[in-house]
C-alpha positions as CSV (number, residue, x, y, z in Angstrom):
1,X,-15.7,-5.6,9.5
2,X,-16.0,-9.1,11.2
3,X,-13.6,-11.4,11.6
4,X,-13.9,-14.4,9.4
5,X,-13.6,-17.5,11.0
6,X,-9.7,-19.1,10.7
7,X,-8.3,-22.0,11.5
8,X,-7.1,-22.2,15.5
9,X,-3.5,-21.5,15.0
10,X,-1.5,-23.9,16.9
11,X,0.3,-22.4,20.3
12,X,-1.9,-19.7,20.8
13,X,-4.0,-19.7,23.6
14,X,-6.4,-16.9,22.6
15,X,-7.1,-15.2,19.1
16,X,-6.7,-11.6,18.1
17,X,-9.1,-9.4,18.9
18,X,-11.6,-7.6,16.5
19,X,-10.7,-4.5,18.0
20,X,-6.9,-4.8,17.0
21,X,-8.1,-5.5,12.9
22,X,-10.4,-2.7,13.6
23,X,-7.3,-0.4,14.9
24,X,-4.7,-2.0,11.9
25,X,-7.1,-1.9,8.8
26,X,-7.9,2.2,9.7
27,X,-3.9,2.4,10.1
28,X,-2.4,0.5,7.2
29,X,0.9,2.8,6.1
30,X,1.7,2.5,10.3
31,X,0.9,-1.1,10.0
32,X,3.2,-1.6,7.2
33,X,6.4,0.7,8.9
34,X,5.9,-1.6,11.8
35,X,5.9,-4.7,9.6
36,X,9.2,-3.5,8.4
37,X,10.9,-3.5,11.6
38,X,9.6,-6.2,12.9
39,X,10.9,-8.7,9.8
40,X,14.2,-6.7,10.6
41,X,14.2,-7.4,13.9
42,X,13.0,-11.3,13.0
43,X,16.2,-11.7,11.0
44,X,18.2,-10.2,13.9
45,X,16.8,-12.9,16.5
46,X,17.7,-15.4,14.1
47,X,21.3,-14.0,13.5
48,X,21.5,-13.8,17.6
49,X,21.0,-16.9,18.3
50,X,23.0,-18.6,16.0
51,X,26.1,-16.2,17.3
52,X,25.0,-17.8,20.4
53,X,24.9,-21.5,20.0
54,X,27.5,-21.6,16.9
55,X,28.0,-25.6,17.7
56,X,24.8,-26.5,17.7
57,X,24.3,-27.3,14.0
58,X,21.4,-28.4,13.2
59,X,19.8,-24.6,14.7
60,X,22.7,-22.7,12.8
61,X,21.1,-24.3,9.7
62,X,17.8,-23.9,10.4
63,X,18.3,-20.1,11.7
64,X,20.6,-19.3,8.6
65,X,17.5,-19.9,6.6
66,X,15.0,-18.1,8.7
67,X,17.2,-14.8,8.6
68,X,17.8,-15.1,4.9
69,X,13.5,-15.4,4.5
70,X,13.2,-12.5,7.3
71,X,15.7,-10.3,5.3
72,X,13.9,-11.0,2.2
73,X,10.2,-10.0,3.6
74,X,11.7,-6.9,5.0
75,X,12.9,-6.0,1.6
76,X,10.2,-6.6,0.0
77,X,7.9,-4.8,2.5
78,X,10.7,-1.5,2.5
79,X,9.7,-1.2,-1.4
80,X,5.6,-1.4,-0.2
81,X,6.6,2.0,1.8
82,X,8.6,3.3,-1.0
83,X,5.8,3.1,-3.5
84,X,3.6,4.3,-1.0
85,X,5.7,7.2,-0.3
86,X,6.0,6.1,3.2
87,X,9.6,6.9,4.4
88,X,11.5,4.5,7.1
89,X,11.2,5.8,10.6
90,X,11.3,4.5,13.8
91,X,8.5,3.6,15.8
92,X,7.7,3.1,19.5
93,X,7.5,-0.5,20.2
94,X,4.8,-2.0,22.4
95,X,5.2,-4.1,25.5
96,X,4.6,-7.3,23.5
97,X,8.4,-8.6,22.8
98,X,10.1,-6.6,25.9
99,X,7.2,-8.7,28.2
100,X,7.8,-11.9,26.3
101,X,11.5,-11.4,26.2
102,X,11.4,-11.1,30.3
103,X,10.1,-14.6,30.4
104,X,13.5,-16.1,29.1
105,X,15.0,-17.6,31.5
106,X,18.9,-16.6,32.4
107,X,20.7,-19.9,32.9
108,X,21.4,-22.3,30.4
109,X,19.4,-25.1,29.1
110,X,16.6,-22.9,30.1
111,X,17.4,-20.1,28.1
112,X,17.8,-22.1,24.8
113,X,14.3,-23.2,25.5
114,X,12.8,-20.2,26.2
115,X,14.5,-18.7,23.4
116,X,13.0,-20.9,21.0
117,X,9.7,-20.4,22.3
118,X,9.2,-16.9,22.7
119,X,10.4,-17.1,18.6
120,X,8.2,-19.5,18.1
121,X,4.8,-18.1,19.7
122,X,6.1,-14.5,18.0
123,X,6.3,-16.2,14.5
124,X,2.7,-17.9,15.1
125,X,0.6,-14.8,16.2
126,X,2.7,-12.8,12.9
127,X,0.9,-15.6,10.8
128,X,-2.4,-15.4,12.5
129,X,-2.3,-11.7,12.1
130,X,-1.2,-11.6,8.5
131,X,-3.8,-13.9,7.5
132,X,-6.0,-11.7,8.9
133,X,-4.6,-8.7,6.8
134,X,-5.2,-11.3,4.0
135,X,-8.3,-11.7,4.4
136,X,-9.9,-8.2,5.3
137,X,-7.6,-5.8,3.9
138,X,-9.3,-3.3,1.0
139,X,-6.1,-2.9,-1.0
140,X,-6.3,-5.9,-3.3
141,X,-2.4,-6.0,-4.1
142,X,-1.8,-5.5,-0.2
143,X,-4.3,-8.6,1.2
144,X,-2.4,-10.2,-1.6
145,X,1.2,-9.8,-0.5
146,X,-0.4,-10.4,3.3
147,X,-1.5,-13.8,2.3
148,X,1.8,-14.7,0.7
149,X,3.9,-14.1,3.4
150,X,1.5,-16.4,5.7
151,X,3.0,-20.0,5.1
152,X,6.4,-18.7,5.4
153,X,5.5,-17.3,9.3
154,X,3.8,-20.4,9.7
155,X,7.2,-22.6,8.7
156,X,9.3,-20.6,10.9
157,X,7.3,-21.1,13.8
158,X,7.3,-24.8,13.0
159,X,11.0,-24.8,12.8
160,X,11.5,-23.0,16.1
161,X,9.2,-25.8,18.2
162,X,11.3,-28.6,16.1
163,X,14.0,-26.8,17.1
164,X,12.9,-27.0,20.6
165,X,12.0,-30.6,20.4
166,X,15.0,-31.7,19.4
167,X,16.7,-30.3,22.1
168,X,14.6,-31.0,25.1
169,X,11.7,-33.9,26.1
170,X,8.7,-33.1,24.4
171,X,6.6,-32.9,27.9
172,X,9.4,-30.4,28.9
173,X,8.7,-28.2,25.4
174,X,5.2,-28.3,26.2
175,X,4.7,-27.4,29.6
176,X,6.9,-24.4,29.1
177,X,5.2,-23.6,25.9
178,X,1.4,-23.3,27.7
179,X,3.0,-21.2,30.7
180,X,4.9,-18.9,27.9
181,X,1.3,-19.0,25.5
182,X,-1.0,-17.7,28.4
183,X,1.6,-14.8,29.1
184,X,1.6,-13.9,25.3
185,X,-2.1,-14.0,24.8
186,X,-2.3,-11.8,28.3
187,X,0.1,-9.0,27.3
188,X,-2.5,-8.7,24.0
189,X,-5.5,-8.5,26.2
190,X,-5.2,-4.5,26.4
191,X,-5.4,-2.9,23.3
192,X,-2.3,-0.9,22.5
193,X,-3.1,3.0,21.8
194,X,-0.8,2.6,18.5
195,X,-1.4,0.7,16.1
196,X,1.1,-2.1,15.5
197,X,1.4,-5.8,14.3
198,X,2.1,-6.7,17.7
199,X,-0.1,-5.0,20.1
């Protein structure tokens, strides 16, 4: 199975590899558990931050929103497993978030930045990936739900660079945003020996 050609997905540096929809497509019901935990985990970063900058407005709105979608996508992909007799169970994570989440910065406005970022470049590769599923997945009803989830990963990591923007010179946001892309794309480059959204 070949990739099809997609769009360039805007903050990425490099695109997923063949051999990671190779590794997902022969592992779908581990695909799908770890699709699970990471909308749960989506809505929790969203939730964090807003406990985190409660007087800045403006991201406690945007955020409140993003958690509510997350929460709803996790949901909906918990009654996938269920149907599929696939029970909720944790999973080793990869080294993708814990190598991103190193790059934030620890002192304030840096953090915010980096914050927003690292959510941002997270949210982008999640709708490259899913479009991927889209596309290529055997199970009709599956590449289906894949495909409908896709503008709503590409919205949030729209809102997370306006978010950004807003709060920091645009040269600023995009400097930081190449350094904090190469690092994402690098930590893809070796194939994780489980299969997972984000490996």
């Amino acid at each position: 199975m070949v990739l099809s050609a997609l769009p360039t997905i805007k903050f990425l540096q490099e695109p997923t590899s063949q051999p990671w929809l190779d590794q997902a497509l022969a592992h779908l019901d581990i695909i799908l558990l770890d699709h699970s935990h990471c909308e749960r985990k989506a809505a929790g970063v969203a939730l964090n931050l807003m406990f985190r900058y409660p007087s800045n407005a403006k991201l406690v709105r945007s955020l409140t929103a993003i958690a509510q979608e997350e929460l709803e996508h996790f949901e909906q992909v918990n009654q996938i497993l269920e149907r599929r007799g696939i029970p909720l169970a944790p999973l080793a994570a990869p080294p993708y978030g814990a190598g991103l989440n190193k790059q934030i910065r620890s002192r304030e406005p840096d953090r915010l930045l980096d914050s927003l970022l690292v959510c941002g470049l997270i949210e982008a590769r999640s709708h490259e990936r899913l479009g991927l599923l889209g596309a290529h997945c055997p199970d009709p009803a599956l590449a289906a739900f894949y495909r409908g989830l896709m503008a709503s990963e590409a919205r949030h990591y729209g809102v997370y660079w306006l978010l950004a923007t807003a709060e920091f010179e645009r040269s600023v946001v995009d400097q930081r945003l190449d350094a904090l892309a190469i690092i994402e794309s690098q930590l893809l480059l070796t194939l994780h020996p489980e299969p997972r959204m984000h490996s």
